[in-house]
N, C-alpha and C positions, 0 to 999 in steps of 0.2 A: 469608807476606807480610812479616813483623817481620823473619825472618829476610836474603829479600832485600833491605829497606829500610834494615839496620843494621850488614850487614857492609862493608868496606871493599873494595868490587870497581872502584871508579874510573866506573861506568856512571852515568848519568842516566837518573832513570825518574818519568814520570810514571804514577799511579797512578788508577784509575777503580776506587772498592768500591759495591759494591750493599749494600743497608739493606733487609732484607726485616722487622726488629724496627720496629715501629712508631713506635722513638723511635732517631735518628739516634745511634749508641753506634760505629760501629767505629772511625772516627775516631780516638776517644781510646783504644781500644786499640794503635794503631799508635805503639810509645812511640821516639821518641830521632828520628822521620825528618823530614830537611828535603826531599823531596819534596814537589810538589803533589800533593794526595789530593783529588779528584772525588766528593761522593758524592751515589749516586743514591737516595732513602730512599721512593719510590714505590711501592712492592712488587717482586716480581721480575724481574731483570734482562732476563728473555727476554720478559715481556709487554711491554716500554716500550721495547724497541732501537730501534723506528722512530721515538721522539721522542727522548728523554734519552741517548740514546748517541749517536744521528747526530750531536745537537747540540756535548755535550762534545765528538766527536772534531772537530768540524767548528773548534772555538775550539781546540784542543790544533795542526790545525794552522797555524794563524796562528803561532804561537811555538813551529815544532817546530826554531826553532837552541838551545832550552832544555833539550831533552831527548832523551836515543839509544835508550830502549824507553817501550812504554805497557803497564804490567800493567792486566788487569782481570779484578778478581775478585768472580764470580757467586754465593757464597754456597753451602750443599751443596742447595738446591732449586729450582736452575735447571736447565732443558733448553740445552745448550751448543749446541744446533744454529744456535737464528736469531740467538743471541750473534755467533757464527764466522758467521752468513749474512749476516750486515751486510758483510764486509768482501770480498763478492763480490760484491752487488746495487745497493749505493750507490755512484752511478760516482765523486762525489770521493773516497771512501773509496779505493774500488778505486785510484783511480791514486796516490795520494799515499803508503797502508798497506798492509801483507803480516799475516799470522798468521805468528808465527815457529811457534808451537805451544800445542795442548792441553794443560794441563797438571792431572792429577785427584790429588788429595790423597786418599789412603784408606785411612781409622779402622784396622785393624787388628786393634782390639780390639772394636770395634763392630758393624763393616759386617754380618757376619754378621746382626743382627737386622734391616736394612735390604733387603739386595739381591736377595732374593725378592719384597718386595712394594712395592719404588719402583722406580718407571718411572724417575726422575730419576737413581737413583742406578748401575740400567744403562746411561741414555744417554752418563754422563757417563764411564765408562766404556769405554765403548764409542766415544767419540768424540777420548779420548784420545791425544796422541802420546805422552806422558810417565806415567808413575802411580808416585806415590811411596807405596809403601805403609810406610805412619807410625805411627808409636808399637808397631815390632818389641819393643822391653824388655817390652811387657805381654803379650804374647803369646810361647807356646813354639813351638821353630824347629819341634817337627811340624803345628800349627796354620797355622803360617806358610808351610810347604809345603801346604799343600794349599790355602790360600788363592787364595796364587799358581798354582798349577796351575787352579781357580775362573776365576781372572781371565784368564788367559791364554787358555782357551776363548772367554772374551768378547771378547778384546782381541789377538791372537797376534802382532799388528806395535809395538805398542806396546814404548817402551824403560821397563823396569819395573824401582828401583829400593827396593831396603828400608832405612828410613831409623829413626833415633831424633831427637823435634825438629826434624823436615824439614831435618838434617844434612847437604848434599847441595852438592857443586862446583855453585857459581853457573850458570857455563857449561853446566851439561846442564840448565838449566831456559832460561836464556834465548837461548842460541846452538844451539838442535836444527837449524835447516836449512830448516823453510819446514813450514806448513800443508798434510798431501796430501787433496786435494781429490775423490781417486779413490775413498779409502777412505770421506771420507765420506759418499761414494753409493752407497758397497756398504752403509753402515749404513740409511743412507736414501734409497732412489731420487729421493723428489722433495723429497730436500737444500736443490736451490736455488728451488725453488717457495715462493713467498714467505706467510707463514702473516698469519692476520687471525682476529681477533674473532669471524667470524661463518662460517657453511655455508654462506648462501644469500643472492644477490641477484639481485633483478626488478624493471622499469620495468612501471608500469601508467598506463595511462591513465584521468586520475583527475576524474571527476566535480565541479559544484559542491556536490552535495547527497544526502544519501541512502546516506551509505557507512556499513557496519558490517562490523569485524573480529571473526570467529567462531574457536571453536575448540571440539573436544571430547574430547582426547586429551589428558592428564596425564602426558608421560614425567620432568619435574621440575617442581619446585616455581613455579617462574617462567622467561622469558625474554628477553630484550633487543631491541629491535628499532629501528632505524634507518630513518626517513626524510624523504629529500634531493629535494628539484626540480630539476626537471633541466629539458634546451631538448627532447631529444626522443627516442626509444626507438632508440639505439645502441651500440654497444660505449665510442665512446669518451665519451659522457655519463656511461653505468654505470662508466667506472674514474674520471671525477673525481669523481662522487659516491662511490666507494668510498671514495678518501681522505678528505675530508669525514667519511663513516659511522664510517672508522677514528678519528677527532679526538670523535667524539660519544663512542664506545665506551670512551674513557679516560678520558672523565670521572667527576671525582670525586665526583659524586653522582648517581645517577640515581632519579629520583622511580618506588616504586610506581604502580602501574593494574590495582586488582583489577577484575573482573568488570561492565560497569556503568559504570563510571567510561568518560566523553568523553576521548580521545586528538585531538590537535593532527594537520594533517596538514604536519607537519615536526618534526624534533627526535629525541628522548632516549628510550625509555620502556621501562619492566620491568612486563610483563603476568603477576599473580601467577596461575597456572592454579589452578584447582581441579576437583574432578570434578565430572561433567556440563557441559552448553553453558551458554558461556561468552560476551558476548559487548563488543566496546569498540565506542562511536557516533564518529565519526568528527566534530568539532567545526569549526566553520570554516574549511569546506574549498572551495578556489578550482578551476575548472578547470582540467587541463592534465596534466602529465607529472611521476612522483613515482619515485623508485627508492628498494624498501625491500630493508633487512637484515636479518637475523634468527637469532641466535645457532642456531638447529638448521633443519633442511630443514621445510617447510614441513608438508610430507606426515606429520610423524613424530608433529605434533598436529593435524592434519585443518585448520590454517591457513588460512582463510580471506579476500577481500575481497569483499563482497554491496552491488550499487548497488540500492536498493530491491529487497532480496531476492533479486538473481540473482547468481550467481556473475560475480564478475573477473575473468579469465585474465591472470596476467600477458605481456604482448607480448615479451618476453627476459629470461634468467636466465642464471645463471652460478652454477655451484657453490665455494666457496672451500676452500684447505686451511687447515682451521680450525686455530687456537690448538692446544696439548695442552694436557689438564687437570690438574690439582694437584689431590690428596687432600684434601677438603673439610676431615678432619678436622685438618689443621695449621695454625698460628694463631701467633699472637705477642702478647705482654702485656709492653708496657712498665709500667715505674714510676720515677717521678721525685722527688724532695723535697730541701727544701734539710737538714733535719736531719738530724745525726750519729748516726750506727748505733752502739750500745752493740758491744762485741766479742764479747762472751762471749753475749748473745742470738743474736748476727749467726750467728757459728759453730754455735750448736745449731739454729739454722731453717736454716742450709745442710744441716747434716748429715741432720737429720730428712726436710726436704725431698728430697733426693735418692734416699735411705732407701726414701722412701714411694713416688717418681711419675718416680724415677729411668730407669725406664724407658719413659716419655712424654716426657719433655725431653730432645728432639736435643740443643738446643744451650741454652745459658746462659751470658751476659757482660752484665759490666758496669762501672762504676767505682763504687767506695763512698769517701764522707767519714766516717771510723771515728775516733771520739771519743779525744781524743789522740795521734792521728797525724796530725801537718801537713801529711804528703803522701798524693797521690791512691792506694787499694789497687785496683789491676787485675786483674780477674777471669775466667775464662772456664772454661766446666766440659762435659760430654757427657755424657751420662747419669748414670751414679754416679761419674765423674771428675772431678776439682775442681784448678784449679790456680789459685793468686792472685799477684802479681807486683808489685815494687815500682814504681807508676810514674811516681815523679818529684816534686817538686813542683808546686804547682797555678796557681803563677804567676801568670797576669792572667785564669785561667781560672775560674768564681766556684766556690764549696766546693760541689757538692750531689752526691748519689748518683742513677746512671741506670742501671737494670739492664735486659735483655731476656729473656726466655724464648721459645724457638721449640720449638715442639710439639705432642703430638698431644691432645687434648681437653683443653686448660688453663682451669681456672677463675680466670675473674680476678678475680672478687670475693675468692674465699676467698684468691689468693696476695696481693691488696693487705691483707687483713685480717693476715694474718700475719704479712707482713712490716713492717706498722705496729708490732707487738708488738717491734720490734726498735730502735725506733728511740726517741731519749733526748729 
């Protein structure tokens, strides 16, 4: 992205970055661009398209005589599918934006530890028009062959380029030709089926009294569940309460409801399962018509609704194609302070650090204020790869250090303890 944002190709581009580190950082790694940069710091790009993306695109275009392309970049632990299905399903979108193209950045030196056991990192792959595969100098050209021969199984229409520093004629990243929409229903038949939060929703006709939610099946730890009043048991009642359920489902906090505990009948709620029956009392609850959601099929923990102990049947359901899931164990640990980082500590906790857990940290960036240097040190590292970068002065921007770590079991006690050790 630095690279498209800093060479001299005459284009305008507005920029949309996704912030999957918990403390908004890419920003300031994007050093020297007067482009607008969007960022989205909600978690992953692909769970939040039908709020946070609609919206920016929807303001980007009120003033699109300001700019001739829109990058957006997903971060390497998005599903690129309902990223690119926004700009088929959303009619403003649709009539106003095209995809010019997919474009997958990939490690080279890396990927290898990754592309057996992340979904994310075949889909993206896989859903590719362009794949620059980057950082060829760390890697030897027989490695390199055969990579590519890897990828090309996965990817055989793709235009596949091997780069050092994502070195690459502007034009074959941003003028490919258009989005083929064919290919990406051969990766996924129901491509343009539109994905949600949840497996399953049903309209029941709902009592004023006497209700109780049962369960006795444990396939996870907890689950979400959604529900909306509606006027009456139909198809088109159950899709505006879906959107509705979809607005509950992103929010930012959702209150546990272990076992026992009274559920509202409207709203938000994560029901922590535990083994054996299970069950939530149903709290002032009015007559009439209620569509619930519910993060997995009902069936799959014996999901119940009992009006003075009889079963509920719900009167209409509808199955969703739910959400894909992300590897529980990847996480992010920001840390922030306004104090200056000694250098010579700073350097032996990078080095150690990496040293040690190098191989659980995807990713690592961030900016440091390093004691005697007036200007900002730009950071950004991949496993045991470490690269730091002059960036600038700090201008009206205030002095402090923000770093992120994206990876797989991170303890963040112990990295804020250490990294404390570094600072003057």
């Amino acid at each position: 992205m630095n690279r498209i944002l800093t060479e001299n190709h005459g284009k305008r581009i507005a920029v949309i970055e996704n912030e999957f580190g918990e403390i908004g950082i890419d920003h300031e790694l994007v050093i020297n661009a007067e482009e607008e940069i969007f960022e989205m710091n909600n978690g992953c790009i692909c769970c939040t398209v039908r709020g946070d993306l609609i919206r920016i695109l929807g303001n980007l275009l009120k003033r699109r005589d300001r700019f001739d392309h829109i990058l957006i970049e997903t971060t390497g632990l998005a599903d690129p599918g309902p990223v690119v299905q926004t700009f088929f399903v959303d009619d403003e979108v649709k009539e106003h934006m095209f995809i010019n193209a997919v474009v997958t950045l990939v490690d080279a030196k890396h990927i290898s530890q990754h592309i057996d056991d992340s979904d994310e990192a075949k889909e993206q792959i896989a859903f590719a028009d362009v794949i620059l595969l980057n950082k060829c100098d760390l890697v030897t050209p027989a490695d390199l062959d055969r990579l590519e021969a890897r990828i090309i199984t996965m990817n055989g229409m793709a235009k596949l380029h091997r780069t050092t520093n994502a070195d690459i004629a502007i034009d074959k990243v941003l003028d490919v030709g258009g989005f083929n929409l064919d290919h990406a229903m051969t990766v996924d038949p129901r491509f343009l089926d539109p994905e949600y939060p949840f497996e399953w929703g049903g309209v029941f006709e709902w009592a004023g009294k006497g209700l109780t939610w049962t369960a006795d099946i444990n396939p996870d730890p907890s689950m979400k569940m959604a529900i909306v009043p509606v006027e009456a048991a139909t198809e088109e009642e159950l899709a505006r309460a879906r959107e509705i359920a979809v607005r509950h489902f992103s929010a930012n906090e959702i209150a546990d409801y272990p076992s026992g505990r009274e559920v509202s009948d409207e709203g938000i709620f994560e029901l922590v399962l535990e083994e054996g029956k299970m069950e939530w009392p149903v709290s002032q609850a009015s007559g009439g018509w209620r569509a619930v959601f519910t993060e997995h099929f009902p069936d799959e923990l014996d999901l119940q609704l009992l009006e003075n102990g009889k079963p509920v049947p719900a009167v209409l359901s509808v199955a969703y194609k739910p959400d894909h899931e992300h590897d529980d164990t990847v996480s992010s640990v920001g840390i922030e302070t306004d104090k200056d980082c000694d250098p010579r500590r700073l350097e032996a906790w990078l080095s150690q650090l990496l040293r040690e857990q190098g191989n659980d940290i995807f990713r690592m960036k961030g900016v440091f204020a390093v004691q005697g240097n007036p200007r900002r040190a730009v950071f950004q590292g991949v496993h045991m790869l470490f690269d730091a970068q002059d960036g600038g002065p700090w201008g009206d921007r205030p002095r402090r250090t923000s770093l992120v770590f994206i990876g797989r079991n991170l303890d963040r006690n112990a990295l804020n303890e250490s990294f404390s050790k570094c600072l003057i």
